[in-house]
C-alpha angles and dihedrals in degrees: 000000000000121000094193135018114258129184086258085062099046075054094057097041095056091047095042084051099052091057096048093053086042093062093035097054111093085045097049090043083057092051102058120101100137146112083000112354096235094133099233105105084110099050094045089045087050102044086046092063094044093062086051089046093049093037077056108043086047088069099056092047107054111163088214088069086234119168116291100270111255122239093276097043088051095044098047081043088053088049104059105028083066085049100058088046104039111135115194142344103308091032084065099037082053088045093056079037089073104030083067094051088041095052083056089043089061093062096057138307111248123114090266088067092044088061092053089045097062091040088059104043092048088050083055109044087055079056110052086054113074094209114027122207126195128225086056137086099296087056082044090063091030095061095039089054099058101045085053088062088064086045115127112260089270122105082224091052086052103052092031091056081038094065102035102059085051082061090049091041094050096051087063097045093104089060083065111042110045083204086068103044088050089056108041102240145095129250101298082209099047085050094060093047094054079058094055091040089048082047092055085046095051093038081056094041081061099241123157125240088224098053144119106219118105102269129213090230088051099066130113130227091232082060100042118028132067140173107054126051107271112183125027097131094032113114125247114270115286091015120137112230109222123211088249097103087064104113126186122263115278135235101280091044136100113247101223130041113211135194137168148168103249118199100193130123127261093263100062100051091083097064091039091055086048089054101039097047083056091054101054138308148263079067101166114180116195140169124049132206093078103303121086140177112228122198126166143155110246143161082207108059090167092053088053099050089044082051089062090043084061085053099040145266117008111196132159095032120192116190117182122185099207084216104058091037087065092039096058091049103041093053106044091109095053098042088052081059096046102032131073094234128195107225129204142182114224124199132183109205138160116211128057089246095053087046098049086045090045086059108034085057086052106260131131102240122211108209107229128197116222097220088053134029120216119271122239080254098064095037080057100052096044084059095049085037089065084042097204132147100232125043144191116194119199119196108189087191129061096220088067094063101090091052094051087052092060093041098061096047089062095048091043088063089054093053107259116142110224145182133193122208104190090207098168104207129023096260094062088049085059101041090056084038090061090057092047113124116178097197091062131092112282095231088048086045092056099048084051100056094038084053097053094046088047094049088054117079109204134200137168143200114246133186112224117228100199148348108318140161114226134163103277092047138278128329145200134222107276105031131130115240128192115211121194124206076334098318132117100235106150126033116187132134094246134063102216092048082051103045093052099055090047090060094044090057080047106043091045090068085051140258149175103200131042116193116195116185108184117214132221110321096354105140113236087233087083087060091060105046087049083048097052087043099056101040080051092050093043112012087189097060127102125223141192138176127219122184100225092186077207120151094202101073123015076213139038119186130192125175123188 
């Protein structure tokens, strides 16, 4: 339990957050309908916080070696680096959100700070938006900040109260927006910032974003909200929301959303806002020293990108028509029936060996590196890069999940037509690789390939790197430990002891092939003892050894 906010901890937040937002996205895409109903709010928001987390982490691995950033360095990193990534109009008014708490971090780090934090970013955030509304975010912080000022004297009981008066805010935010209560959900906004505030809470309470305990920012509305109907658009559980409930923009509303990265002084913001509110609506303005982040509703997208020319210097412009947006969405499926479309299977693999099998069996491969996962961003730019029609992702790694979301919704919008396939270890993304037929139907193609990774169980050999409890007991530094489909199932100080008992749990729920893919520096000796273990355990089973070449896993393991 932390008594004051540290850069670590900034750390945390930003990575607790994302998480948070990663598994809330498709639910919080489902809940927004205002202030135009395009069903993007969670991915924004998301994508928002992913450009904070990377501006962050790049300041605790700095290639020169250089001295661990201190609490005011990681929190002005973490503002702007939300403000050069901000997406919509939530994305920017969470990105001024935490500029504000960021200007108080600076100052130090107790719960007195914290206070003043929240105060601030909420005061911010009202102003960024040229006509606020309540029942949305802003009421969210608003709501928040004031509760924190009634907090115990902790830095926990802060962020704690802090978070959950944003939970009990956002339950009556259909009370206050008429838009809500007709469609049966909260603020799509305020619920994305209880997640960031569960995250600071969690961040304080001293959690890991790697861990496994049941974490604040990790909680549903349909878990924690009552009173109003929250989810009557929101999708089942496990469902992938799809880009189709995007609509064009109605009578009433402006045609195109802009946004842009503004580099302009103080002085001249007053007379852009002017312009811009006469142009259209939802203008939110956010950032300060000289760079801002502009986002506004028009029917004239050119007048509002000339407005920012008056200002200054306009970079990094986004221009999105609602209709087409929806078009493209809404018609994928006809247009793979009408259209010649290139296809391509794209992995995403670490190690040299993964990455040769991934293409000899036809696949684009995306180079990861195992101390850092590719961004939305990157997964992004290897789709566009292979610049194809009809795409097939594989992850090979379940934290990669929640980026991939975000990325294909993108490309959805620019009329890409994408499946992921959330494989999550390399053996199940060959063997849906080795089904893969690029003359068939892309929708028969898919089913295909998600059969045959489902069909694949998949474990791995770890190392442990401390004292930890798992499910198959404790263990020590050192030890060996054998994970099945991510859990601990065998402990023991050898690989080969342990890799034979994993095989033994898998085989004796059956199996016809076993798949071993050694990593970096593993003899292939090891190889041989697992596959005479296993042909003496089971005659009938198949077996073939792959050198991986990963640093993640001295041993992957895939039985079909």
């Amino acid at each position: 339990m932390l008594t004051t906010l540290d850069a670590p901890a900034v750390r945390s937040w930003c990575q607790l957050a994302l998480r948070a937002l990663g598994q809330a996205r498709e639910e919080i895409d489902a809940l927004n309908v205002y202030p135009v109903p395009d069903g993007d709010t969670g991915t924004n928001l998301y994508l928002t916080v992913e450009s904070a987390a990377a501006a962050v982490e790049s300041r605790f691995t700095d290639p020169a070696g250089g001295p661990a950033p201190g609490l005011a360095e990681a929190a002005r990193a973490m503002a702007r680096g939300a403000l050069v990534g901000a997406r919509g109009n939530s994305g920017v008014i969470l990105a001024q959100w935490l500029r504000g708490t960021a200007e108080q971090l600076a100052r130090g780090g107790g719960a007195d700070q914290l206070r003043a934090a929240l105060q601030q970013a909420a005061d911010s955030a009202y102003q960024a938006v040229a006509e606020p509304v309540e029942g949305t975010l802003l009421t969210v912080a608003r709501v928040a900040a004031r509760e924190a000022t009634r907090a115990g004297d902790g830095l926990a009981q802060v962020a704690d109260t802090a978070y959950r008066a944003a939970r009990d805010a956002l339950r009556h935010t259909p009370e206050q927006l008429a838009v809500l209560a007709e469609a049966g959900v909260v603020d799509a906004g305020g619920r994305g910032l209880v997640a960031v505030l569960g995250a600071l809470a969690d961040a304080v309470a001293g959690h890991q974003p790697m861990g496994p305990v049941a974490l604040r920012g990790d909680v549903r509305p349909a878990e924690s909200f009552e009173g109003p109907p929250v989810g009557r658009r929101r999708p089942p559980s496990g469902a992938r929301c799809e880009t189709p409930h995007l609509r064009p923009a109605g009578p009433g509303h402006p045609a195109f959303e802009v946004i842009y990265l503004l580099d302009a002084p103080d002085e001249a913001l007053p007379a852009l806002r002017e312009r811009l509110a006469a142009l259209g609506d939802s203008l939110v303005v956010g950032g300060g020293d000289g760079l801002w982040n502009v986002h506004v509703h028009v029917d004239d997208a050119g007048a509002a990108v000339e407005a920012g020319l008056g200002a200054g210097r306009p970079h990094q412009i986004r221009i999105t028509h609602f209709a087409e947006a929806a078009a493209r969405s809404g018609t994928a499926d006809d247009r793979g029936e009408r259209e010649e479309r290139t296809r391509v299977v794209l992995s995403v693999v670490s190690g040299p060996g993964l990455a040769e099998l991934c293409e000899q069996a036809g696949a684009v491969v995306l180079h990861a590196d195992p101390d850092r996962p590719p961004a939305s961003a990157e997964l992004a730019a290897a789709v566009r890069r292979s610049a194809a029609r009809e795409v097939v992702l594989l992850l090979n790694d379940p934290e990669l999940r929640a980026a991939a979301g975000a990325a294909a919704d993108q490309l959805r919008e620019e009329g890409v037509r994408i499946a992921v396939l959330p494989t999550r270890s390399p053996v199940q993304g060959l063997a849906a690789l080795a089904v893969h037929e690029a003359g068939r139907r892309f929708d028969e193609d898919v089913v295909a390939m998600t059969s045959a990774a489902g069909a694949t169980r998949y474990a791995e050999l770890a190392v442990a790197e401390g004292e930890s409890w798992t499910m198959a007991g404790v263990c020590q530094a050192g030890d060996v430990l054998g994970l099945i489909d991510g859990d601990v199932v065998v402990i023991g100080t050898g690989p080969a002891e342990v890799g034979a008992g994993v095989l033994d749990r898998m085989l004796g729920g059956g199996g016809e092939l076993v798949t071993l893919i050694l990593g970096e520096g593993v003899d292939e000796e090891l190889a041989e003892r697992l596959v005479a273990h296993a042909r003496h355990r089971r005659p009938e089973v198949d077996a073939v050894v792959f050198h991986g070449g990963q640093e993640s896993a001295p041993l992957l393991i895939g039985v079909e």
